[in-house]
N, CA, C and O atoms as a GROMACS GRO file, in nm:
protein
  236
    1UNK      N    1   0.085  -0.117   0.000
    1UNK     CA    2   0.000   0.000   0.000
    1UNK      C    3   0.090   0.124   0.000
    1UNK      O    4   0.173   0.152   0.087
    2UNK      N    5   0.064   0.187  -0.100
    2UNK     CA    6   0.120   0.342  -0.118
    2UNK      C    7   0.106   0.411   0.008
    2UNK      O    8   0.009   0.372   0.072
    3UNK      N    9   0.181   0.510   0.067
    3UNK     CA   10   0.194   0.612   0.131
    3UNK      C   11   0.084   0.713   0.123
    3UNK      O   12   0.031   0.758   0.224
    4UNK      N   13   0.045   0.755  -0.023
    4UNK     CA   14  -0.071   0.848  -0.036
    4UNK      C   15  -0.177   0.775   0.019
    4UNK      O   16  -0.240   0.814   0.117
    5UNK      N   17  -0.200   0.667  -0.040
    5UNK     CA   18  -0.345   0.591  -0.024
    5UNK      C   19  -0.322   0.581   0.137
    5UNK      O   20  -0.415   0.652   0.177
    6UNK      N   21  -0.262   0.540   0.239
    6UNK     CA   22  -0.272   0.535   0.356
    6UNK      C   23  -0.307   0.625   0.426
    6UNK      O   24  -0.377   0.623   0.527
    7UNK      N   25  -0.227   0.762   0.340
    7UNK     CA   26  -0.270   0.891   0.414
    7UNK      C   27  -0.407   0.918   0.376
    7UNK      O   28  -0.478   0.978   0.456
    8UNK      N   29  -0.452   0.882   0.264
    8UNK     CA   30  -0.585   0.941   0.219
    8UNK      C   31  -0.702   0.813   0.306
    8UNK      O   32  -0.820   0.835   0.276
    9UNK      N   33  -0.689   0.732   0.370
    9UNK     CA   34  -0.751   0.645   0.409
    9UNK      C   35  -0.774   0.673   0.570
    9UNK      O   36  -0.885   0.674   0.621
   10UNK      N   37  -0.659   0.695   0.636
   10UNK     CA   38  -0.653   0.796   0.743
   10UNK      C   39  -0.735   0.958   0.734
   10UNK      O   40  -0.814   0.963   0.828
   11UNK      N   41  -0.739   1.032   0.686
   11UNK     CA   42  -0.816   1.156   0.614
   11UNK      C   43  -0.935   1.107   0.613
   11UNK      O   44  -1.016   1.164   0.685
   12UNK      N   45  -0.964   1.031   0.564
   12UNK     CA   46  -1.129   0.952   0.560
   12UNK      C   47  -1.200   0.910   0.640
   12UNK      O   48  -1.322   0.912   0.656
   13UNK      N   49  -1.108   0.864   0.700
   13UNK     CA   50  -1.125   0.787   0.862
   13UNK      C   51  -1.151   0.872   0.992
   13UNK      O   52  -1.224   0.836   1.084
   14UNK      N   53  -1.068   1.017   0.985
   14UNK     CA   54  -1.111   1.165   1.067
   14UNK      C   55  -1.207   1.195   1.029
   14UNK      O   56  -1.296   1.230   1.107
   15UNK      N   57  -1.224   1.195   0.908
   15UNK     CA   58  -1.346   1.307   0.852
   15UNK      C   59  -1.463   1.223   0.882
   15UNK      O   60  -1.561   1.288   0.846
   16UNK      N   61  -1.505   1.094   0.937
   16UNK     CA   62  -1.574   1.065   0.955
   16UNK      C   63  -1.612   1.035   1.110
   16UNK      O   64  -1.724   1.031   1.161
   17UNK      N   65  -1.471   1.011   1.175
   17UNK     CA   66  -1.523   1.084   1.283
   17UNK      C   67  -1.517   1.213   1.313
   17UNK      O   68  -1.500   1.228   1.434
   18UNK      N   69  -1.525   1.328   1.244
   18UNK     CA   70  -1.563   1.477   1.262
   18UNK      C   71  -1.723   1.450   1.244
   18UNK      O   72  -1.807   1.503   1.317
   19UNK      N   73  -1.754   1.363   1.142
   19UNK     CA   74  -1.906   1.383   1.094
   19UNK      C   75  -1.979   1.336   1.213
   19UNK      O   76  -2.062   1.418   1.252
   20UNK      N   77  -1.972   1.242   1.272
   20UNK     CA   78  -2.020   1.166   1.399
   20UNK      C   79  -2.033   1.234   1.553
   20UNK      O   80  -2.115   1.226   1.645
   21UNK      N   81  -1.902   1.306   1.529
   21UNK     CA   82  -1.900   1.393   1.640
   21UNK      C   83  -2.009   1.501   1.626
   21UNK      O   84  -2.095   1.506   1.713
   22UNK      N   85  -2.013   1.602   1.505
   22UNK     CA   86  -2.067   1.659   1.484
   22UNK      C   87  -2.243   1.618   1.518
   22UNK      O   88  -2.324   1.682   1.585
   23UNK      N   89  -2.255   1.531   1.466
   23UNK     CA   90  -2.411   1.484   1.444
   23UNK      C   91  -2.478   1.412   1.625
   23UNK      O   92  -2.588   1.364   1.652
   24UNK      N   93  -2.347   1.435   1.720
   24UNK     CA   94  -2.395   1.375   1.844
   24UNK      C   95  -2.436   1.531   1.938
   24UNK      O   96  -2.524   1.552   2.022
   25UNK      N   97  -2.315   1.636   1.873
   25UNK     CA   98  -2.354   1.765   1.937
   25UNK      C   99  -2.519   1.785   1.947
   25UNK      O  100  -2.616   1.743   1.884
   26UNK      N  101  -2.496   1.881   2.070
   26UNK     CA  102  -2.680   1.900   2.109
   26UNK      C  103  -2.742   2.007   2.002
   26UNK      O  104  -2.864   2.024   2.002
   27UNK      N  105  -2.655   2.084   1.908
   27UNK     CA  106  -2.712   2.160   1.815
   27UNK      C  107  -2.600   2.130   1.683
   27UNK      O  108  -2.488   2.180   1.675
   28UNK      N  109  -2.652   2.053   1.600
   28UNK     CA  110  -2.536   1.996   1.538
   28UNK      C  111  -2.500   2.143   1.412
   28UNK      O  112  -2.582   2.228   1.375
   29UNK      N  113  -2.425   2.135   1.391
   29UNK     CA  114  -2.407   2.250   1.252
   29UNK      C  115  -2.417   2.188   1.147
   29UNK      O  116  -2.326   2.111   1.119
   30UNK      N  117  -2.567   2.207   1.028
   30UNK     CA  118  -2.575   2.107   0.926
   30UNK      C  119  -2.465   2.159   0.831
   30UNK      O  120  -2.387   2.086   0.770
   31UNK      N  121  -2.466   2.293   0.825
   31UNK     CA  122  -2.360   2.342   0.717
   31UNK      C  123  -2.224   2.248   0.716
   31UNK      O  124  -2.171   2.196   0.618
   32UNK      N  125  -2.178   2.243   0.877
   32UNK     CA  126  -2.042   2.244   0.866
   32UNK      C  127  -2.039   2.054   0.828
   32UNK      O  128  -1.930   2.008   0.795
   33UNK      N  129  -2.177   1.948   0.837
   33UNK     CA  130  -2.177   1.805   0.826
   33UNK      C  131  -2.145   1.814   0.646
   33UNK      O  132  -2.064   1.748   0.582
   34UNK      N  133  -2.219   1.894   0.611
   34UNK     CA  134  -2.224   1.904   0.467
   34UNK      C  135  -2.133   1.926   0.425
   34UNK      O  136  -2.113   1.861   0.322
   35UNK      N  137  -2.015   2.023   0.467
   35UNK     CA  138  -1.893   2.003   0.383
   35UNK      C  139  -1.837   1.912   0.445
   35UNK      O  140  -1.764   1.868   0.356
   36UNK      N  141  -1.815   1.845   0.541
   36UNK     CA  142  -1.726   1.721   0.579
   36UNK      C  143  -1.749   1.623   0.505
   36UNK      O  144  -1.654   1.566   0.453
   37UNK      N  145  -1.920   1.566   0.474
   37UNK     CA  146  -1.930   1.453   0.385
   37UNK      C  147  -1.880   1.493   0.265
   37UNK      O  148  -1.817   1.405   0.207
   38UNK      N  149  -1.893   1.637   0.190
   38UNK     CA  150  -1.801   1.658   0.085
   38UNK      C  151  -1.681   1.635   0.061
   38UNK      O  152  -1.644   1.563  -0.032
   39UNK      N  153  -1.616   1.685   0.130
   39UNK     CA  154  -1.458   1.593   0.121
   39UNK      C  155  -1.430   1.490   0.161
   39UNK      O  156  -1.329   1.435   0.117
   40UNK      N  157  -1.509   1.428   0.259
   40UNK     CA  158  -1.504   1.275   0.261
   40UNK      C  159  -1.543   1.212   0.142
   40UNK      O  160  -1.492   1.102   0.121
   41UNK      N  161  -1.657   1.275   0.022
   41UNK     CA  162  -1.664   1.173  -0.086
   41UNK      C  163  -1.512   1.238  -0.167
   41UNK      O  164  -1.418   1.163  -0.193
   42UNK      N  165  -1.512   1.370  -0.194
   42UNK     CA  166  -1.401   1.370  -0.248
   42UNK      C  167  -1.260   1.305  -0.238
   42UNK      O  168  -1.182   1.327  -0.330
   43UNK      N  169  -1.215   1.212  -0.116
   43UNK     CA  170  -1.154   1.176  -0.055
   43UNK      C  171  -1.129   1.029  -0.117
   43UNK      O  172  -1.024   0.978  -0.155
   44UNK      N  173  -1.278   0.971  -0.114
   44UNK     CA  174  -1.354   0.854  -0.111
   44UNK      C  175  -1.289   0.806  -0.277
   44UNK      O  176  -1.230   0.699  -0.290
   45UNK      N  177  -1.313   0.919  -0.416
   45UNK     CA  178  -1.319   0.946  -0.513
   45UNK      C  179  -1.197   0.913  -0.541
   45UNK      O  180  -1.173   0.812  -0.607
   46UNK      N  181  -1.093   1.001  -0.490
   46UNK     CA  182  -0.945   0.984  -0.530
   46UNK      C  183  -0.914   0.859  -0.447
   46UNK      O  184  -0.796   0.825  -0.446
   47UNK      N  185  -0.988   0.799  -0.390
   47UNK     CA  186  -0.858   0.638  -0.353
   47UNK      C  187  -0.925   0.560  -0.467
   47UNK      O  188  -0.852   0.513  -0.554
   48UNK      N  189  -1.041   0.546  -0.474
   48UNK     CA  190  -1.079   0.487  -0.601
   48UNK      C  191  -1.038   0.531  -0.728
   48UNK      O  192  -1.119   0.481  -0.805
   49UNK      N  193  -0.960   0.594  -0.788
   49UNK     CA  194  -0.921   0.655  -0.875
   49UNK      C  195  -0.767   0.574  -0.860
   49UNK      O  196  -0.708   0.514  -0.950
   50UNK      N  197  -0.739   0.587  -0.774
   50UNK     CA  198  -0.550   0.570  -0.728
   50UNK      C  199  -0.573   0.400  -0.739
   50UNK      O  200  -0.497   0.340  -0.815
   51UNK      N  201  -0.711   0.297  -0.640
   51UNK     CA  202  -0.644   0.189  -0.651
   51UNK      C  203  -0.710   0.150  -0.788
   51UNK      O  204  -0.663   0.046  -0.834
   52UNK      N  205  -0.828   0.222  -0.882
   52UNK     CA  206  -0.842   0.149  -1.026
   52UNK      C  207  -0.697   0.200  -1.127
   52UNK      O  208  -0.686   0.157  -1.242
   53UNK      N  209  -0.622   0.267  -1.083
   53UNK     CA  210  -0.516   0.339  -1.171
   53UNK      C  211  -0.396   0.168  -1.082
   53UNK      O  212  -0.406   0.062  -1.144
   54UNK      N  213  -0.366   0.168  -1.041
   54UNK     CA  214  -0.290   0.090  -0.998
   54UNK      C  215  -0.336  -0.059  -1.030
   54UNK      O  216  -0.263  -0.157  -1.040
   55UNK      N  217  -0.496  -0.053  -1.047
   55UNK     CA  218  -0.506  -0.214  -1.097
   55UNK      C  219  -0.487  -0.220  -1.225
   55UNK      O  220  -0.486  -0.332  -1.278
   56UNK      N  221  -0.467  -0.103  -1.305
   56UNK     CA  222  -0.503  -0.120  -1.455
   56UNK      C  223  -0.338  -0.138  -1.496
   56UNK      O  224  -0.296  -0.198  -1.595
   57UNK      N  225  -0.252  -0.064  -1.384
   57UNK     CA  226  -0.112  -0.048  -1.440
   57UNK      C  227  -0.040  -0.195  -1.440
   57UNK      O  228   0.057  -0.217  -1.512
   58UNK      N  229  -0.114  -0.323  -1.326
   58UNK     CA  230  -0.054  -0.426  -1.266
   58UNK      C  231  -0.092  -0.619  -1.390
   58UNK      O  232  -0.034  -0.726  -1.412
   59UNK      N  233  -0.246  -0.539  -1.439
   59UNK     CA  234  -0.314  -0.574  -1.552
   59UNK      C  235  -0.284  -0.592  -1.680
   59UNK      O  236  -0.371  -0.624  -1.760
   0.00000   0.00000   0.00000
């Protein structure tokens, strides 16, 4: 496993517990859930990108 992909898997892994945390607060901030799941898919996007680029290169 690549270095990026670990880091970007870790990144994914915060941002989702930011989202959780967020959503347990007694007044949650929808704005601020909404951009977290945003860069969590954006996140989500580029490892899938990195491991179909790496299966196609091994293929």
């Amino acid at each position: 496993m690549s270095m990026t992909v670990f880091h970007l898997m870790q990144v994914h892994q915060k941002l989702d517990e930011q989202i959780t945390a967020e959503r347990k607060r007694r007044l949650p901030d929808v704005l601020r859930i909404n951009n977290l799941k945003k860069l969590k898919l954006r996140v989500k996007d580029r490892l899938a990108r990195l491991g179909t680029g790496r299966n196609t290169q091994t293929a």
